[in-house]
N, C-alpha and C positions, 0 to 999 in steps of 0.2 A: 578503475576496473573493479576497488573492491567493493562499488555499490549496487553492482549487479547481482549479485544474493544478497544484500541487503532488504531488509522489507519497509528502511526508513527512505529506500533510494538514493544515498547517503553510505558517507563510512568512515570511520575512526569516531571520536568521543564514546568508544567503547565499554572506559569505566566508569562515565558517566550516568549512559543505560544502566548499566550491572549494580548500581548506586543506588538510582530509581526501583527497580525489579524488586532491589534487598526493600527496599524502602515500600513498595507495595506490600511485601509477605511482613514488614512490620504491622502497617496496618489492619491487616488480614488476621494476623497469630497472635500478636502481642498480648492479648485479654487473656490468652493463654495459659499465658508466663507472670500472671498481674497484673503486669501494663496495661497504660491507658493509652490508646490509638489518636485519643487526641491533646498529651501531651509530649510529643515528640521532640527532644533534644538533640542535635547533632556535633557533634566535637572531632575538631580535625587539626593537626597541626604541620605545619609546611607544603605539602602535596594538597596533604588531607583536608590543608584550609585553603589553599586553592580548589579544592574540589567541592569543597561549601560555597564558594563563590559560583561556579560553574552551575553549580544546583540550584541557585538565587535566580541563575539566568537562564533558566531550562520551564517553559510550562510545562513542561512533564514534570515537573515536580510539586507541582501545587499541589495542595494538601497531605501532604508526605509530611513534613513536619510542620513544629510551629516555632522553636527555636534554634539557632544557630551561635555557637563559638570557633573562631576561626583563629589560628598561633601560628602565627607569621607564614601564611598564606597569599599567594601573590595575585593581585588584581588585574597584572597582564594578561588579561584574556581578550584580548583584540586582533589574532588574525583570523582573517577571514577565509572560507572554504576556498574561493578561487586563489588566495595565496598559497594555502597547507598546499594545495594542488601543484604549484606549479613547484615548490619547496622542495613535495614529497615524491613527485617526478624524479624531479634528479637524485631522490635518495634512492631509487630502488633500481639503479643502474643497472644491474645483473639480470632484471625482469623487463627490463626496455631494450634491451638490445635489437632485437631481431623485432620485424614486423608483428607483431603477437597481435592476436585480437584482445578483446577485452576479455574472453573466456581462457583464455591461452596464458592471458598476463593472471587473472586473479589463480588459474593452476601452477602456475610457475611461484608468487608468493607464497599460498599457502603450503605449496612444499619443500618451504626456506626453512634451514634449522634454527634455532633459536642465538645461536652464536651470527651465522650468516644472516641474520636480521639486525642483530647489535651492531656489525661490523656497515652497515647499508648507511646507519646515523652519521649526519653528519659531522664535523668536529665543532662546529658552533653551538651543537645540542648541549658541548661538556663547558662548563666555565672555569677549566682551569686557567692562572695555578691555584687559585681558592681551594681548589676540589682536585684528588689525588686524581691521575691518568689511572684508568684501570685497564690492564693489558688485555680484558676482556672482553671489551665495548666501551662503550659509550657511558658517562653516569648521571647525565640530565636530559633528560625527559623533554619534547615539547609541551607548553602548556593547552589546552583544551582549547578547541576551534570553535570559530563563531560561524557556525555551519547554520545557522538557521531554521536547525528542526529538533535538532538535540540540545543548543545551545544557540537562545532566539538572539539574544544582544548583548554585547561586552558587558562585562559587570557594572560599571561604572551606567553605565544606562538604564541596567535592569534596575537600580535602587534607586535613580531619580525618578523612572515612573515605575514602581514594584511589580515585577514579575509574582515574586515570593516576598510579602510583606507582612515576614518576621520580624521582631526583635535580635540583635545582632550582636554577640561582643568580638571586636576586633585587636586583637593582640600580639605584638612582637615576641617573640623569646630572647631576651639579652643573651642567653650564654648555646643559642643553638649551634653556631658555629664552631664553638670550641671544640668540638670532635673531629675536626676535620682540618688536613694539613694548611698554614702549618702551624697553627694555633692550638695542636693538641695536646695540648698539657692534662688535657680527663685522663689520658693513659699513666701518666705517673701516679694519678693517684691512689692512696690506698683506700679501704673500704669506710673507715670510719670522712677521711678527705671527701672520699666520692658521695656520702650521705648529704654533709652539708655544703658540697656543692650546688 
């Protein structure tokens, strides 16, 4: 229902668009600021290098930049829209209830509060015990859909025949998890510890 005001016909990979857009007014403003519009760097880590990947796999992103560094960003980006679909069906249990049109269902979402949207995620979205329950919602994210207009093929595809054929550095962070239960020992430390950690 929410691709009915959509004007991709389509809907979710949200921030993906919003990633592109930013990435148009780069190329657009940047000469502005100094920059050169066509040496464009991207740097993302966790999400954010997931979301470097999503961009790899989007032709809406071509010539947006020309290089890319991703820190330990996830390459899982393989379900497919008719999956999210049937997934995010059953997430929004409170908007399916009753016979709803499709205009009926996408009023009833968007006048979900932002608690009663977290509270819809499923529990498999969260990986705990790695990652603390937060009494609030949910604290992982699905990764981005291979929806086919925003995001044309899984990653792993887009780079054997390039979508976006940039130069690429691909990196893990060894100590990213250490903030997080229950290996968080960053919290003892002190200031001069927390530097050269």
């Amino acid at each position: 229902s929410l691709s009915i005001n959509d004007p991709r016909s389509t809907s979710g990979n949200y921030a993906i668009t919003d990633l592109q857009i930013a990435l148009q007014w780069v190329q657009t403003n940047i000469h502005s600021f100094g920059g050169d519009k066509n040496n464009v760097t991207l740097l993302g880590q966790s999400s954010g290098g997931t979301n470097i990947f999503a961009l790899m796999s989007s032709f809406g992103s071509q010539d947006l930049f020309h290089k890319a560094i991703s820190l330990s960003g996830s390459v899982n980006i393989t379900t497919t829209l008719e999956d999210a679909q049937i997934i995010n069906n059953q997430n929004i249990r409170s908007c399916n209830e009753k016979n709803f049109t499709d205009q009926e269902q996408y009023d009833c979402l968007m006048n979900l509060t932002m608690r009663e949207t977290a509270f819809l995620l499923p529990r498999s979205y969260n990986v705990a015990p790695l990652f603390p329950k937060s009494p609030e919602g949910q604290a992982y994210p699905a990764l981005p859909v291979v929806d086919g207009i925003t995001i044309n093929k899984n990653f792993l595809e887009a780079i054997a025949t390039p979508i976006i054929d940039v130069p690429i550095l691909i990196q893990s962070m060894v100590a990213e998890m250490d903030t997080l239960e229950p290996n968080a020992e960053i919290y003892s430390l002190n200031s001069s510890q927390y530097y050269e950690f």
